[in-house]
N, C-alpha and C positions, 0 to 999 in steps of 0.2 A: 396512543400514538403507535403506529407502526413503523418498524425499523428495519431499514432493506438495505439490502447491499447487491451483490451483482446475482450474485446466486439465488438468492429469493426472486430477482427478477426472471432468471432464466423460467426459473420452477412458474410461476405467473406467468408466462406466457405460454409455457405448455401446458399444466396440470393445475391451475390456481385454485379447485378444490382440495389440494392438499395443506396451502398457506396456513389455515387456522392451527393445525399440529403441528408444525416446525417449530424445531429447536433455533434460538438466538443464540445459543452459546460459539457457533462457528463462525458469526457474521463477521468479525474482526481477525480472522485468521489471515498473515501477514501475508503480499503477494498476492498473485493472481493463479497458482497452482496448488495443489494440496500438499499441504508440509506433513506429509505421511514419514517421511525417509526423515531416520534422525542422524546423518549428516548435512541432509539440507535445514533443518533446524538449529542446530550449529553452527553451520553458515551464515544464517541469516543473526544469529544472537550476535556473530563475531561482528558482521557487519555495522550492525547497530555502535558496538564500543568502537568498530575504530571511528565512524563519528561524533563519538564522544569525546574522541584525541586520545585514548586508553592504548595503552600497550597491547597486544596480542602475541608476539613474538613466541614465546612460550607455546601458546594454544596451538597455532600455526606449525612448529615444531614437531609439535607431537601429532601433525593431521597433511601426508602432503597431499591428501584428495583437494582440504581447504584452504591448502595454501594456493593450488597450482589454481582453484576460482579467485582465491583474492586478488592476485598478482593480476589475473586478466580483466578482472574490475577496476585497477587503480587507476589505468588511465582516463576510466571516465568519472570517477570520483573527485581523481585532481583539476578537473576541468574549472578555472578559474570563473568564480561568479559572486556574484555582488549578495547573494545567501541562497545556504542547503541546509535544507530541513529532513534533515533523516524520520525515517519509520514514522511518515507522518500520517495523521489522518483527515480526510475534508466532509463535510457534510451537507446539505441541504433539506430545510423545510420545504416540503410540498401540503398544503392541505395539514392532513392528519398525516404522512408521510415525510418520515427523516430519510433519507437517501445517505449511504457512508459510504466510505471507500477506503483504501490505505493502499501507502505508497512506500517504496523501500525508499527514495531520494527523489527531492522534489528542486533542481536549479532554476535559480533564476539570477538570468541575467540582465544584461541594460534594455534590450530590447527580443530578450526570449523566456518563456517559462517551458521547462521539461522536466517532466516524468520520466523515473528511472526507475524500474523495475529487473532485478536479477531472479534468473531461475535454472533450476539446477534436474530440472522436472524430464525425468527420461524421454517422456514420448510427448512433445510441448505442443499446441498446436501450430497449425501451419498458417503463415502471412497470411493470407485468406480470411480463413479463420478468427483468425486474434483482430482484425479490420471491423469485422463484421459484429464480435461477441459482446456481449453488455458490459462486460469485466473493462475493455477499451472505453468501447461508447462512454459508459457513466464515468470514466475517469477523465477520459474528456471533458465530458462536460461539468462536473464540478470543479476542475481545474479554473476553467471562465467563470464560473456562477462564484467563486472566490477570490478571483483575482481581478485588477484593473487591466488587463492584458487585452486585445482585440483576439476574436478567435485565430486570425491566422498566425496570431505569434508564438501558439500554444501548440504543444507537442508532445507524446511517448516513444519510449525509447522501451522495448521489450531485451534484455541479451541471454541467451541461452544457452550458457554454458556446458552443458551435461551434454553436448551431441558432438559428434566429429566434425562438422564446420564452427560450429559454437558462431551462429550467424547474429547479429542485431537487427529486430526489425522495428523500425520509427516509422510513425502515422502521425500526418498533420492534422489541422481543426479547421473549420471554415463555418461560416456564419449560416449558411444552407444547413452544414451537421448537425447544429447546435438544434437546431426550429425543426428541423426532422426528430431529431432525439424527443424532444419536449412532446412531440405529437405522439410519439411510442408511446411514452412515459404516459399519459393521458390514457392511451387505450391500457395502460396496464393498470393502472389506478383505478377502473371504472370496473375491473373483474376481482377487487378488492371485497372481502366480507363489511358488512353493513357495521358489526358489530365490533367495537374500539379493543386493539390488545398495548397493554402498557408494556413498556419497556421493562423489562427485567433490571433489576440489580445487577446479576451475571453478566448479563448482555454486556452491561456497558465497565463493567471493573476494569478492561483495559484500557477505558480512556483515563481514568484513575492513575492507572498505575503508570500511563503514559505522562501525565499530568506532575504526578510525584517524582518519577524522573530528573525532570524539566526544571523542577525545584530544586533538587538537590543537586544537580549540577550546578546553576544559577551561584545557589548557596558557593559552590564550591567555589567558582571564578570568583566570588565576592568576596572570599577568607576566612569564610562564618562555618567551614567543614574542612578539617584537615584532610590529606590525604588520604589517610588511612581510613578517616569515617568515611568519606566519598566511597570510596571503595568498597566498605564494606555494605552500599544501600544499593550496586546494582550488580544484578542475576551474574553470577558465575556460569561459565559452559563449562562442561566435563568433556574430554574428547576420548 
């Protein structure tokens, strides 16, 4: 089974003699930009606990670069909806083809689903750009291919903190995108190697460790883990 995410598709559409040798170790890497900068790693871990409902106050204290992105995140985080699924991730079988994606915050509402992605990525790309990229398209589209939603109620929300407008750019879905998308996807499946590669172990340990999470949270709201052990089962940031 082959295991693609947006970047593997970029590389398949220009260079897809390269596929057989690529590394799966990055295909889960959170966000749509490269978390090379380890205060955007930081960021993104804080982000994570505070939908967890976990304190930060501390971390933040000692970070005003992450405090001054938090603060301009909150307002879209407190946005009231009927469930938010942090750092989540969606997938789809095609064929011999898994398709993944991952999402820093996925709302939904009575009659909306939006994708929220924060980034902190110096030089981001441009609306244009991020409309047109597979990183959008296939989050689009596994947003619908997951959900009961009609494509026009489905949405990303890109915000881009790191630049002096710190602009957000949102892109809607429509039923035309999806049957275009699917036809891409088709041509890029077709310049796939004959010969089957398994998913790695590596590859997928985050959906594990996402998975374990999830659990021990669960645990915790149920009373079956104190405070303290809650605690002590997820990732500490260092700032």
């Amino acid at each position: 089974m082959n295991l693609i995410d947006y970047k593997l598709l970029e590389i398949l559409e220009t260079t897809p003699e390269k596929f057989p040798d690529l590394e799966r170790a990055s295909i889960y890497t959170p966000g749509f930009c490269e978390r090379v900068n380890v205060l955007s790693k930081q960021f993104h871990l804080i982000m994570q606990q505070i939908g967890m409902g976990l304190s930060v106050e501390p971390l933040l204290n000692n970070s005003p670069q992450i405090k001054e992105w938090v603060e301009k995140v909150q307002p879209i985080i407190s946005i009231p909806a009927l469930a938010k699924s942090w750092n989540a991730s969606l997938q789809k079988l095609i064929s011999n083809n898994l398709l993944v994606a991952q999402y820093d915050l996925i709302l939904e509402r009575e009659e909306r689903l939006i994708a929220i992605d924060w980034s902190v990525q110096h030089r981001p790309l441009s609306y244009q750009q991020l409309l047109k990229s597979w990183q959008t398209q296939l989050r689009l589209f596994l947003l619908l291919e997951n959900s009961s939603f009609a494509p026009e109620q489905i949405g990303i929300s890109y915000l881009l903190f790191n630049t002096k407008s710190a602009p957000i750019y949102h892109f809607e879905y429509s039923r035309q995108q999806h049957e275009e998308f699917q036809q891409r996807l088709e041509g890029i499946f077709s310049k796939l190697p004959k010969t089957e590669k398994n998913v790695s172990p590596a590859a997928l340990s985050e959906f594990d460790d996402d998975a374990a999470c999830k659990l021990n949270l669960k645990k915790f709201l149920n009373g079956e883990l104190t405070t303290q052990e809650y605690l002590a089962t997820v990732p500490e940031v260092e700032i």
